[in-house]
C-alpha positions as a Markdown table, in Angstrom:
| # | Residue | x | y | z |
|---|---|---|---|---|
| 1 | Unk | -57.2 | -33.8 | -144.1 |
| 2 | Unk | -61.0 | -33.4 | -144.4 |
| 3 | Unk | -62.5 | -31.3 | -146.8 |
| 4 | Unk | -65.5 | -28.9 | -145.7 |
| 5 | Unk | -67.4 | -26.5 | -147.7 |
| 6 | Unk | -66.2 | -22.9 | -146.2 |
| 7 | Unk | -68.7 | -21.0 | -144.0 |
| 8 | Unk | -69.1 | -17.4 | -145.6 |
| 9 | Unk | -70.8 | -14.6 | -144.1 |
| 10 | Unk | -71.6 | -11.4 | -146.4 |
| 11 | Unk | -72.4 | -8.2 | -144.2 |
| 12 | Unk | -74.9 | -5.9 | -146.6 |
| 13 | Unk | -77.9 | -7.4 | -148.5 |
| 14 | Unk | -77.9 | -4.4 | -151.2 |
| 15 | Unk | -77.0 | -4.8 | -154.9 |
| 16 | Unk | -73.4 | -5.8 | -153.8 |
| 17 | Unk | -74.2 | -8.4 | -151.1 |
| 18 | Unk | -76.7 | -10.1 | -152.7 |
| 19 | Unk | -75.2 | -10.5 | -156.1 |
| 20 | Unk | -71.7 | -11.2 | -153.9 |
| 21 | Unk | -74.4 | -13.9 | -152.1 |
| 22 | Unk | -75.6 | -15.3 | -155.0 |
| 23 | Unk | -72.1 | -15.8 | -156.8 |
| 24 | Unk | -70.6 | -17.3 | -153.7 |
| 25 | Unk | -73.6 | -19.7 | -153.2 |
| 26 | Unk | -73.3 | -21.0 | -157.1 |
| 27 | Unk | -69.7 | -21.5 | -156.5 |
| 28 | Unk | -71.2 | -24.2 | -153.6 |
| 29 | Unk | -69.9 | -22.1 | -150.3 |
| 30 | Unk | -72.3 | -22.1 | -147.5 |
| 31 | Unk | -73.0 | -18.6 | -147.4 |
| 32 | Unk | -75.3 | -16.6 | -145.2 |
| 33 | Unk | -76.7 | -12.9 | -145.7 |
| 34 | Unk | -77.1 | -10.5 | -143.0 |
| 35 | Unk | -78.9 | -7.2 | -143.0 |
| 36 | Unk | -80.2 | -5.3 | -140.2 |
| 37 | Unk | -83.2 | -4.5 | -142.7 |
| 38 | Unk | -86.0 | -6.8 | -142.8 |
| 39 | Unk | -85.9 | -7.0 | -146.8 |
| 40 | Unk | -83.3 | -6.5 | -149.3 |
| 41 | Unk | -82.3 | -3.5 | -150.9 |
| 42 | Unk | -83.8 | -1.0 | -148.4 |
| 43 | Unk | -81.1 | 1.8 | -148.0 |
| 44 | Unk | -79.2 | 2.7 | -151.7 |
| 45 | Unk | -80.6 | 0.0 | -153.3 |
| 46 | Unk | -84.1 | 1.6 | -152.9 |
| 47 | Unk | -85.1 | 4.4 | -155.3 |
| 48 | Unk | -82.0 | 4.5 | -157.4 |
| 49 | Unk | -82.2 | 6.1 | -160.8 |
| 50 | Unk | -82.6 | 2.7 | -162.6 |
| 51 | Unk | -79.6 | 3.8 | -165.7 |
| 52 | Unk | -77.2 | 0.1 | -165.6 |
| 53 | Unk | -75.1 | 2.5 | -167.8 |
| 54 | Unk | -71.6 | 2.5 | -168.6 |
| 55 | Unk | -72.2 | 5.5 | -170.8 |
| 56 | Unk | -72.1 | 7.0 | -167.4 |
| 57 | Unk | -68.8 | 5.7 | -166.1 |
| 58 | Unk | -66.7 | 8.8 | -166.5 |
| 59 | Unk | -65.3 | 9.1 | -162.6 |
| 60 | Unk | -65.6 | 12.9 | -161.1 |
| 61 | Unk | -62.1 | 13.6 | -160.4 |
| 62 | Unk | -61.1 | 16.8 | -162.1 |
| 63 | Unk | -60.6 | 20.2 | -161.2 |
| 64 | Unk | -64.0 | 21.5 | -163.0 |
| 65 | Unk | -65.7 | 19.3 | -160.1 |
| 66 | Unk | -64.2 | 21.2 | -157.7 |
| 67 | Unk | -64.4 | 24.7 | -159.0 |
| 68 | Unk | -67.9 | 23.3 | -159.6 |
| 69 | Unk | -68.2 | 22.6 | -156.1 |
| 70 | Unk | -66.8 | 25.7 | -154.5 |
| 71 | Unk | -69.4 | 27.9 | -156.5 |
| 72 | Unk | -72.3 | 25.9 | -155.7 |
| 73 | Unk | -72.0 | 25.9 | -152.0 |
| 74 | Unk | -74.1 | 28.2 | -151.3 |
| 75 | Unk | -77.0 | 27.2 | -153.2 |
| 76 | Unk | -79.1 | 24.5 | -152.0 |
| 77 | Unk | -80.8 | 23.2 | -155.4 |
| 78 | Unk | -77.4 | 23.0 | -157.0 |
| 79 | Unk | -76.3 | 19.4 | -159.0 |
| 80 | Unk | -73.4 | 19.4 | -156.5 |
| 81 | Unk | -73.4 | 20.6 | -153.0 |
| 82 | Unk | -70.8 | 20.7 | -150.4 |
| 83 | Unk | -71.7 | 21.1 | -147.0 |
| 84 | Unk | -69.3 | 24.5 | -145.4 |
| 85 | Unk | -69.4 | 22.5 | -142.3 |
| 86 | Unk | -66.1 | 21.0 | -141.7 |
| 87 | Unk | -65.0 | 17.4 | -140.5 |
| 88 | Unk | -62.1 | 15.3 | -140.8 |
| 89 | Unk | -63.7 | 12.4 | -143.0 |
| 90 | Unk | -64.8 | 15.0 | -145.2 |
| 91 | Unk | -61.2 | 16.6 | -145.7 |
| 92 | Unk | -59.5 | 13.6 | -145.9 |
| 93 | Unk | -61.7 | 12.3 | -148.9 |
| 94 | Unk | -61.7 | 15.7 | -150.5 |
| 95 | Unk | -57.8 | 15.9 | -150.1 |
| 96 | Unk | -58.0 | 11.8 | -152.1 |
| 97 | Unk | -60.2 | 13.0 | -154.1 |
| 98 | Unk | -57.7 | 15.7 | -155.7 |
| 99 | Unk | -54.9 | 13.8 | -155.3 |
| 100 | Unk | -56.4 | 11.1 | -158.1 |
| 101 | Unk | -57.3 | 13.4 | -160.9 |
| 102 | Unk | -54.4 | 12.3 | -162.6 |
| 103 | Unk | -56.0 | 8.9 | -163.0 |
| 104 | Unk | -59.1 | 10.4 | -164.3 |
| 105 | Unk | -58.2 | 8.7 | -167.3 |
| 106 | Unk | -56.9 | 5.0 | -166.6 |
| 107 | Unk | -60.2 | 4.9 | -163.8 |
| 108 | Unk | -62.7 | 6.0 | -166.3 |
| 109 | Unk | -61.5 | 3.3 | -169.1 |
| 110 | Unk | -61.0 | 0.5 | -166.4 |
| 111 | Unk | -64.9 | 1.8 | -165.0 |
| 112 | Unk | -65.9 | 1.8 | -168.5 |
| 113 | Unk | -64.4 | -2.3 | -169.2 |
| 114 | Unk | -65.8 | -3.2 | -165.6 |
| 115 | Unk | -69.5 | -2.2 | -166.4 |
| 116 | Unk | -69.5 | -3.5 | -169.9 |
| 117 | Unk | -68.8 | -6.9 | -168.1 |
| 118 | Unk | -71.3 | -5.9 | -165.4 |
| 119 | Unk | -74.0 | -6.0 | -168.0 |
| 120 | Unk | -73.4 | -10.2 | -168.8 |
| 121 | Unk | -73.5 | -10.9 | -165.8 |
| 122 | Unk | -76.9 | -9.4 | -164.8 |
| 123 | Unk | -78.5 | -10.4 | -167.8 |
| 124 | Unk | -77.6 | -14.0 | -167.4 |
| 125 | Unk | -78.8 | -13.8 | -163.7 |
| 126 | Unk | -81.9 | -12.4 | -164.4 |
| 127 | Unk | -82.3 | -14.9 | -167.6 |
| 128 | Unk | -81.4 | -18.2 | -165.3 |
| 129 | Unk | -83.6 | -17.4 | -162.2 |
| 130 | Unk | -86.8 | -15.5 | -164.0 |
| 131 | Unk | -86.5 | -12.3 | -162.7 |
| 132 | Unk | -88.6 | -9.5 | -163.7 |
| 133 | Unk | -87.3 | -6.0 | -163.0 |
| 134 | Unk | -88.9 | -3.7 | -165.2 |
| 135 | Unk | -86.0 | -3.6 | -167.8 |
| 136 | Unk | -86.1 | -1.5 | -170.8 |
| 137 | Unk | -83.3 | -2.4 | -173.1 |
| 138 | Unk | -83.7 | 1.1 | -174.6 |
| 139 | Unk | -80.0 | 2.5 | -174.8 |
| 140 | Unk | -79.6 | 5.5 | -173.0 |
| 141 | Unk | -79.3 | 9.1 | -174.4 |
| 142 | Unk | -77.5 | 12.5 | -172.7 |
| 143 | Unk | -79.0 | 15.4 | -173.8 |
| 144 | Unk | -76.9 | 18.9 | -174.4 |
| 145 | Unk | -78.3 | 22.4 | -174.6 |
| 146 | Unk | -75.6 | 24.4 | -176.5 |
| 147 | Unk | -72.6 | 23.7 | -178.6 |
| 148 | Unk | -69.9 | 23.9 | -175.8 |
| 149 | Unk | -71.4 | 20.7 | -173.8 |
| 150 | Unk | -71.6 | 18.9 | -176.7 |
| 151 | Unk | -68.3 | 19.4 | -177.8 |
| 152 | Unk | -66.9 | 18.5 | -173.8 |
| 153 | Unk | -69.7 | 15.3 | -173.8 |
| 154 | Unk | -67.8 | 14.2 | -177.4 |
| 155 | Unk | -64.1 | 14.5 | -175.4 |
| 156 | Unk | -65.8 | 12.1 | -173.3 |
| 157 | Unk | -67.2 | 9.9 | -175.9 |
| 158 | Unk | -63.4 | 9.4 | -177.4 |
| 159 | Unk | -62.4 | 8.6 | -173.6 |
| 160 | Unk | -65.0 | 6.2 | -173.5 |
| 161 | Unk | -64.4 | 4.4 | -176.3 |
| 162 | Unk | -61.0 | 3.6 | -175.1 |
| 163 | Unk | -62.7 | 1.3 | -172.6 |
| 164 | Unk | -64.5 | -0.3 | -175.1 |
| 165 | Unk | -67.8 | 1.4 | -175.7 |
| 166 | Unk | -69.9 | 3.2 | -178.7 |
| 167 | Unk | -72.2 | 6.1 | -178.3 |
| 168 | Unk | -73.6 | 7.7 | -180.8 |
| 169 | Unk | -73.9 | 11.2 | -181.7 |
| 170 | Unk | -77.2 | 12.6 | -182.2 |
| 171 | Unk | -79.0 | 15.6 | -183.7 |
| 172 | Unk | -81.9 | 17.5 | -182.4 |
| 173 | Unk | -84.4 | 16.1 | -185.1 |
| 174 | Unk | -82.7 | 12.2 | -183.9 |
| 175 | Unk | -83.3 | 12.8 | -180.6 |
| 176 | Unk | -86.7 | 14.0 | -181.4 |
| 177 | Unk | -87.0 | 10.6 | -183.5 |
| 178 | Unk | -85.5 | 8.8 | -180.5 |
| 179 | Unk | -87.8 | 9.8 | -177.8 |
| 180 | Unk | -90.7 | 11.9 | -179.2 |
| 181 | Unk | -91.9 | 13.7 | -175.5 |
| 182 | Unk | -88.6 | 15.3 | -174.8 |
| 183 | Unk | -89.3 | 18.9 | -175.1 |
| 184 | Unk | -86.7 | 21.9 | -174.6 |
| 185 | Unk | -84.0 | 23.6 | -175.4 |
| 186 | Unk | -81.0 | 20.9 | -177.2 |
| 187 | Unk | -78.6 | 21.1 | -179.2 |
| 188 | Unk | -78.0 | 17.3 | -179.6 |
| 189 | Unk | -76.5 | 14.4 | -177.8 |
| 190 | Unk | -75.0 | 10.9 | -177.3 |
| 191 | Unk | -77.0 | 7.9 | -177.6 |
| 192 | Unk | -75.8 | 4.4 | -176.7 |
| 193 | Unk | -78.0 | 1.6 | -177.4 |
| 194 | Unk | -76.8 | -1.1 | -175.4 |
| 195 | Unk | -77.5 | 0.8 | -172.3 |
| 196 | Unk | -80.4 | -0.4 | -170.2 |
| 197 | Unk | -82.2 | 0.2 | -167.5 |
| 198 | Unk | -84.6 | -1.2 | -164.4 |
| 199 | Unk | -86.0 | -1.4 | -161.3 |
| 200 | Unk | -82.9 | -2.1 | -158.8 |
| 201 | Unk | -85.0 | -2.7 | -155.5 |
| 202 | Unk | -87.3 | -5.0 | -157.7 |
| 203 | Unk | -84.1 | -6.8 | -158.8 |
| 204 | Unk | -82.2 | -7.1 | -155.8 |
| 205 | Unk | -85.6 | -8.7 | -154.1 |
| 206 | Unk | -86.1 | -11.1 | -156.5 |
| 207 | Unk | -82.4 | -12.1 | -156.0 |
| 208 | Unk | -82.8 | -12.4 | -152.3 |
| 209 | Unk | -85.2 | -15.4 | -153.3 |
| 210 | Unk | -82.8 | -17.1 | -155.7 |
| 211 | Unk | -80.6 | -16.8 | -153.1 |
| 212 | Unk | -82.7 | -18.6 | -150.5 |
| 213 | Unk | -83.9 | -21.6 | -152.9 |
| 214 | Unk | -80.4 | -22.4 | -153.1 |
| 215 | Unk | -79.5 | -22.7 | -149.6 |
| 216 | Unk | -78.3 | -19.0 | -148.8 |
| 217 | Unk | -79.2 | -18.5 | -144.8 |
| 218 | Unk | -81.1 | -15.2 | -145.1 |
| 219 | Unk | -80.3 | -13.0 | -142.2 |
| 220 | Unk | -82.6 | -10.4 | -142.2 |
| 221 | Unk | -83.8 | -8.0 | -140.1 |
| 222 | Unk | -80.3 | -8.7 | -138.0 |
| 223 | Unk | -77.3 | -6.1 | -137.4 |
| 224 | Unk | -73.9 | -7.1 | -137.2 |
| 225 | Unk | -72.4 | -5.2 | -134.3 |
| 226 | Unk | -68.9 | -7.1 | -134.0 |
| 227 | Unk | -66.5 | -8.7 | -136.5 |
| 228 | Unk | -63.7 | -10.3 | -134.6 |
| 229 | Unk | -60.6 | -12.3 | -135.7 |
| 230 | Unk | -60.5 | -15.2 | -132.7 |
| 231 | Unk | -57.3 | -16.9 | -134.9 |
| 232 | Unk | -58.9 | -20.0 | -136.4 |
| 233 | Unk | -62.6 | -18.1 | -137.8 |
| 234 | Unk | -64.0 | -14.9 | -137.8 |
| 235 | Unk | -66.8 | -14.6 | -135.2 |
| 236 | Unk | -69.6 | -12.2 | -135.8 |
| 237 | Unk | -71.3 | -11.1 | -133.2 |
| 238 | Unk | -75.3 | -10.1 | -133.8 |
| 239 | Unk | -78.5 | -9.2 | -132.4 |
| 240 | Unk | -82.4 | -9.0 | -134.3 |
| 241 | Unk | -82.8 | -5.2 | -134.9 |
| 242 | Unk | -85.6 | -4.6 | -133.5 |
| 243 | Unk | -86.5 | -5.6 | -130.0 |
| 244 | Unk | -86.6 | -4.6 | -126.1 |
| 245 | Unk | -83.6 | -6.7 | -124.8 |
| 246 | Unk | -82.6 | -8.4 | -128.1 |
| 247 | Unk | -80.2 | -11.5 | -127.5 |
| 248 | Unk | -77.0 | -11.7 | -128.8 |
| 249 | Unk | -75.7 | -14.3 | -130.8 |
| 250 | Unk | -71.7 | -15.1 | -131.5 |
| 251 | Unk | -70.9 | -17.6 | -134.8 |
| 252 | Unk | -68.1 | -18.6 | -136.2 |
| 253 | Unk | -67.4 | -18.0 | -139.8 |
| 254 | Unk | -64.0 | -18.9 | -142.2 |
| 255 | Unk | -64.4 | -16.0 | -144.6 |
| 256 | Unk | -66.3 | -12.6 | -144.3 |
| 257 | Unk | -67.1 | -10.1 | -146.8 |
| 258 | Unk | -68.2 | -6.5 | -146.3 |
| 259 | Unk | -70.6 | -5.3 | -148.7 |
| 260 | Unk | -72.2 | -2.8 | -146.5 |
| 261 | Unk | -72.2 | 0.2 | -148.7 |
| 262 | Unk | -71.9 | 3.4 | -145.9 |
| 263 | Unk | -71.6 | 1.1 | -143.0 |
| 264 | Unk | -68.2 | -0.5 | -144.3 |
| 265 | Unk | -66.2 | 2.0 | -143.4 |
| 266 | Unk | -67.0 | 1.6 | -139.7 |
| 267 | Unk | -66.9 | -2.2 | -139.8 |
| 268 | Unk | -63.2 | -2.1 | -141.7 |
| 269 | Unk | -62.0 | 0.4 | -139.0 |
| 270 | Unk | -63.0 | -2.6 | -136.4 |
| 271 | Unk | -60.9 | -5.2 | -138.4 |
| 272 | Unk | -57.6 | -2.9 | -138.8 |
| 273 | Unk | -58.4 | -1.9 | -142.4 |
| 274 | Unk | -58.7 | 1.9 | -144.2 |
| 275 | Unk | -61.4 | 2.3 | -146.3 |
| 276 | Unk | -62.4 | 6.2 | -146.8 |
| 277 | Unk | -65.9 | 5.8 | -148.0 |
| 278 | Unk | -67.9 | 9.1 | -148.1 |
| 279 | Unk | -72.0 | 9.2 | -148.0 |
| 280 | Unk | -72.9 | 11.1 | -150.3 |
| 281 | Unk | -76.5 | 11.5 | -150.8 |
| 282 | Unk | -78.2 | 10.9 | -153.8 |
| 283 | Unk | -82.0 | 12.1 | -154.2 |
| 284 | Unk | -84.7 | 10.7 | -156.8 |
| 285 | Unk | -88.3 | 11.4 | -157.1 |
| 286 | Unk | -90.5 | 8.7 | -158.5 |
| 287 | Unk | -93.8 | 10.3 | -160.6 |
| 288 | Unk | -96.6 | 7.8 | -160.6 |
| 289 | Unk | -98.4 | 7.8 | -163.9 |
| 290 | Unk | -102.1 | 6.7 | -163.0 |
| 291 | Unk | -103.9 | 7.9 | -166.1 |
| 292 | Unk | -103.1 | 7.1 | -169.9 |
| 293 | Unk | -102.6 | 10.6 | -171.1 |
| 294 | Unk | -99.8 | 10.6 | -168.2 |
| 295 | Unk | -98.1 | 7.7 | -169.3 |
| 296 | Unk | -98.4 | 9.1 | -173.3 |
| 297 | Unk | -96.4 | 11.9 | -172.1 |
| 298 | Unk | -93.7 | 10.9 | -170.2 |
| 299 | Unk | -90.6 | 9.4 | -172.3 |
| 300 | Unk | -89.4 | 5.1 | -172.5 |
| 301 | Unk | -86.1 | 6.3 | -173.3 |
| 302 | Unk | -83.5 | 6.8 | -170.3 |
| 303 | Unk | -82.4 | 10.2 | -170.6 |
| 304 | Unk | -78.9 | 11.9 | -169.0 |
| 305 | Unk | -79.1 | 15.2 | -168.7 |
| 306 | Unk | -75.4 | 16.5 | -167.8 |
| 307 | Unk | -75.8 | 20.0 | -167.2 |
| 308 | Unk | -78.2 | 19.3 | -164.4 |
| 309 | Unk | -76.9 | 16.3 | -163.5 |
| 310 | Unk | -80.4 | 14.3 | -163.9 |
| 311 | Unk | -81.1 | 10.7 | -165.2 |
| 312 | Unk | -84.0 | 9.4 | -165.6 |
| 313 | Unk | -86.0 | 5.7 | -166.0 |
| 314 | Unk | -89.1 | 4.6 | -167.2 |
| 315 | Unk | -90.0 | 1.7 | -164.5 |
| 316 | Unk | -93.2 | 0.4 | -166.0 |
| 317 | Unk | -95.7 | 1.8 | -167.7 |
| 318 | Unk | -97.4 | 3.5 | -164.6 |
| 319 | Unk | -93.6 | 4.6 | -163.4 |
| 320 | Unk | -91.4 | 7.2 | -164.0 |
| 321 | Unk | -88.0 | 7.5 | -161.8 |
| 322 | Unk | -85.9 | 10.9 | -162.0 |
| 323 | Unk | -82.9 | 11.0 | -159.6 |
| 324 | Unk | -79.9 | 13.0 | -159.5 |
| 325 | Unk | -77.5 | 15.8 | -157.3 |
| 326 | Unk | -74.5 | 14.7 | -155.1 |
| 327 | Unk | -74.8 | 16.3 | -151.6 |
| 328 | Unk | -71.5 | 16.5 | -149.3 |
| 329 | Unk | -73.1 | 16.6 | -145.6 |
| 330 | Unk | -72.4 | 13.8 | -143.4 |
| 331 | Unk | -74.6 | 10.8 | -142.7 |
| 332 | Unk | -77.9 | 12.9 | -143.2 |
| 333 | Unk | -80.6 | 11.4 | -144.3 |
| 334 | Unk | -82.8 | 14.2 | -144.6 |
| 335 | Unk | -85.2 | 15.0 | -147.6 |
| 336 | Unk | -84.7 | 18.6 | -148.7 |
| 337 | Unk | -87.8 | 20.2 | -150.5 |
| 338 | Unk | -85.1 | 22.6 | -151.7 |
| 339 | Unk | -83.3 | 19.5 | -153.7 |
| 340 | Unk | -86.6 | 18.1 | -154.6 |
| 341 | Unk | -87.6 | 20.8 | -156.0 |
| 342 | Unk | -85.9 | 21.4 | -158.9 |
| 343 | Unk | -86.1 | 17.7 | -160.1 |
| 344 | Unk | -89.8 | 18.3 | -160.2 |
| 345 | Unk | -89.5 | 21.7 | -162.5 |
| 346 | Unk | -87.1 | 19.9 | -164.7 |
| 347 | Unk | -90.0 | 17.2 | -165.3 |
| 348 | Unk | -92.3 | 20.0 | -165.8 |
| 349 | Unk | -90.0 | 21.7 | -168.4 |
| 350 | Unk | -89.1 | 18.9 | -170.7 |
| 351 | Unk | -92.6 | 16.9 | -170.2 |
| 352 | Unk | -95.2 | 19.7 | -170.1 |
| 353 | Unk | -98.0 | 16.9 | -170.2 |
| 354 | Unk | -97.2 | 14.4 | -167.6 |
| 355 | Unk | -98.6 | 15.1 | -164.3 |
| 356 | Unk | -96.4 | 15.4 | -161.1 |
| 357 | Unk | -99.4 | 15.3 | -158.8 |
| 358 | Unk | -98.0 | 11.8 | -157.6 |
| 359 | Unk | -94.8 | 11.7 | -156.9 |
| 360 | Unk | -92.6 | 10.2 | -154.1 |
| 361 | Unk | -89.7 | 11.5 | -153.0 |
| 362 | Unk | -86.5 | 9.6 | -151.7 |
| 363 | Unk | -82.8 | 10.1 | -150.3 |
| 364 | Unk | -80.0 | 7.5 | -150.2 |
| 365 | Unk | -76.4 | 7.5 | -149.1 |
| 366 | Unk | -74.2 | 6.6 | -152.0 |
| 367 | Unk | -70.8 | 5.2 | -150.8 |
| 368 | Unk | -67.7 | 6.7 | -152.2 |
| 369 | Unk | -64.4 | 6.2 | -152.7 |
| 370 | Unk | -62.4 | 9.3 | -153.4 |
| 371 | Unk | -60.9 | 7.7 | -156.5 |
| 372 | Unk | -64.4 | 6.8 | -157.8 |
| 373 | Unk | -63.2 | 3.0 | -157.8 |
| 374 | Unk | -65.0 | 0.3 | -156.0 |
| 375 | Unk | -62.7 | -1.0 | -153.7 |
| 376 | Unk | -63.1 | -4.8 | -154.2 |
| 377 | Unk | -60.5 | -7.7 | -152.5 |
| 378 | Unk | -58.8 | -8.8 | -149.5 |
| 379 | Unk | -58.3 | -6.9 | -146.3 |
| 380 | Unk | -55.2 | -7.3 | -144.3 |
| 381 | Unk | -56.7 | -10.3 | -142.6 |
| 382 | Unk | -56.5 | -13.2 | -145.1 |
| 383 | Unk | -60.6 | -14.4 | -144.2 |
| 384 | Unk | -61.8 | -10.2 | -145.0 |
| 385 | Unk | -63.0 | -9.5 | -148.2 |
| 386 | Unk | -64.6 | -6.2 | -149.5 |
| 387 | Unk | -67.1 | -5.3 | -152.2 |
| 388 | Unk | -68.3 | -2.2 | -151.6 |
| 389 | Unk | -67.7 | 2.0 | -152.6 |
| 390 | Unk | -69.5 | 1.9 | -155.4 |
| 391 | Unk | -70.8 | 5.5 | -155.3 |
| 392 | Unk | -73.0 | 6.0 | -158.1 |
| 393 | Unk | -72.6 | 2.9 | -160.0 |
| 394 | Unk | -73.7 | 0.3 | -157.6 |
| 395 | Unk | -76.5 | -0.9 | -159.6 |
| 396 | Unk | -74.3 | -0.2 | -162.8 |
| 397 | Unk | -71.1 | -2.0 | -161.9 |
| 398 | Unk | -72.1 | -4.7 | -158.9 |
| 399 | Unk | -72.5 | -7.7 | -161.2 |
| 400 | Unk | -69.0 | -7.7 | -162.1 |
| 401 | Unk | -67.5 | -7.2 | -159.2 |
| 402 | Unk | -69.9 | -9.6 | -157.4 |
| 403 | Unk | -68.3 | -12.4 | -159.6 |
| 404 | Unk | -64.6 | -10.8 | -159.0 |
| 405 | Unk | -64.3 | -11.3 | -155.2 |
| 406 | Unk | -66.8 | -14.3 | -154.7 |
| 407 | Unk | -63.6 | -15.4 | -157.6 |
| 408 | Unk | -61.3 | -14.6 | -154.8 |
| 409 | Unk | -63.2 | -15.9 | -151.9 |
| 410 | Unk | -64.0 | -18.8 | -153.4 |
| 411 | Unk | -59.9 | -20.0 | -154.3 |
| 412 | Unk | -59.3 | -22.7 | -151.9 |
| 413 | Unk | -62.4 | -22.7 | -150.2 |
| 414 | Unk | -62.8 | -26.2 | -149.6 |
| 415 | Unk | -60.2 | -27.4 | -147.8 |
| 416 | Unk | -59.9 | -27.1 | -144.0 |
């Protein structure tokens, strides 16, 4: 029986499929990328809001979210907004959703362990192939106004800690100690120093590289329109993007995986799989920081604010990235001035002296799963894999399960 290095394609070049690429390619799998964007990391893996924190990790699934939910409807420049317009896929993930609150628990601790062991793995990536992405190994801090958030953040605190991590708690005159230009109203906060932060679209670029010097075939700028089973290979059929009459081109691969953030839903429909991923959109402003009396004022520390629902990242010194809000509406991919808005008079409330005349505004599609887990493993055909439905954690968590499934993929790979 000959042996053969396994043919892998990976459908996504995001945070997922690249790191997926990368891990499968060090493995020594013959692996290529496909995107239907000409560069990496050019839908969610963008303009994220830069936090690689699993001081973040607590999932969403309990009944304050909803009640949350129900009462911000109506207002547009809300943290969390559900569109009132109905659909099936919409339901059917808000029924999920509900139905795992009483795993809020067991997924927070085992999102907590998986992004603790996310942060290794990035590190080392970025250590072996030189890659500069802005990091600031800061910690990360969530802020509180009163007494009552506080006392809810510190529930979390204990939860977290039963995954494995240690935050802080902090006083006003610490947090004015920690980072000097937050200004407002606080009570006190969390801080957890091994936290960090960076630029993910500068990260997953860089990657893309790595990946090509060692023999990844980059497929960029080409969308995957058919996955088919044809009983000895998958065969992917594609097409360049962009183009008049583009030609079609059919290749036969042994193993697939589908790291297509919103799009995977779609594609595991075609290949007799159920994965109910939900876009929800994500916006983030980044405030450009031209002169030096900007750059004074705005903070280095990554901040969380939980009552509204806003991170934020200092990219640079001439960058400053604020993102935030969870908007229920479909596939849109339209920026609202009415969600824009209010991420712009938050900067202006806690950092009176840094300018917002620069800023550029973004909107992503985060994909979701209703339990908040990513879904990461085989599909019901033995050659489909998936890593993808990260939600909000993509850039947080994608490391670790990168090295999970390329793991699975890679068991057996080279024998034919």
């Amino acid at each position: 029986m000959n042996k053969h290095t396994a043919k892998v394609a990976v459908i996504g070049a995001g945070i997922t499929g690249t790191t997926t690429a990368y891990n499968l390619v060090k493995r020594g799998l013959d692996v290529t990328l496909f995107d239907k964007n000409p560069y990496p990391a050019m839908e969610t893996s963008f303009a994220n809001g830069g936090q690689l924190s699993a001081s973040n990790a607590e999932v969403w699934n309990n009944w304050s979210t909803i009640f949350k939910g129900i009462k911000w409807m109506f207002s547009p420049g809300a943290p969390l907004l559900v569109s009132p317009t109905p659909s099936w896929h919409k339901m059917s993930w808000m029924a999920e959703f509900a139905a795992a609150i009483p795993r809020y628990e067991d997924n927070t601790i085992s999102t907590v362990r998986l992004a603790i062991e996310a942060r290794g793995h990035l590190k080392r990536m970025a250590e072996e192939e030189g890659i500069d992405f802005d990091c600031e190994d800061r910690g990360i801090l969530h802020f509180y106004r009163n007494k009552a958030e506080f006392a809810t953040a510190a529930r979390v605190t204990d939860l977290l800690k039963k995954g494995g991590l240690e935050r802080q708690a902090v006083t006003r005159e610490e947090i004015s100690s920690l980072e000097p230009a937050l200004q407002g109203e606080i009570y006190g906060g969390f801080y957890t120093p091994s936290d960090f932060t960076g630029d993910i679209h500068k990260f997953t670029n860089e990657l893309g590289k790595a990946c090509e010097r060692h023999g990844v075939d980059m497929r960029l700028g080409t969308d995957v329109f058919n996955i088919a089973n044809d009983g000895s290979s998958m065969l992917i059929a594609s097409r360049p993007a962009k183009g008049d009459a583009p030609e079609v081109t059919r290749e036969a691969f042994d193993k697939v995986v589908i790291c297509a953030g919103v799009l995977s839903r779609q594609l595991a429909q075609g290949l007799g799989d159920r994965l109910n991923i939900y876009p929800v959109k994500g916006y983030s402003i980044t405030v450009n920081l031209p002169e030096a009396a900007d750059q004074d004022a705005a903070p280095w520390m990554s901040l969380l604010d939980d009552n509204a629902k806003i991170v934020t990242s200092r990219l640079g010194a001439t960058r400053f990235r604020v993102a935030g809000t969870a908007e229920f509406n479909g596939s849109n991919r339209d920026i609202s001035w009415k969600r824009i808005e209010p991420m712009i008079d938050w900067c202006r409330r806690h950092f009176p002296g840094m300018s917002t005349r620069q800023c550029v505004p973004w909107a992503g599609l985060r994909p979701m799963m209703p339990n908040m887990i990513p879904h990461v493993g085989r599909g019901k055909n033995p050659r489909v894999f998936y890593n993808t439905g990260h939600g909000h954690l993509g850039w947080t968590l994608s490391a670790a399960t990168a090295d999970a499934v390329s793991a699975l993929v890679a068991a057996g790979s080279n024998v034919h």
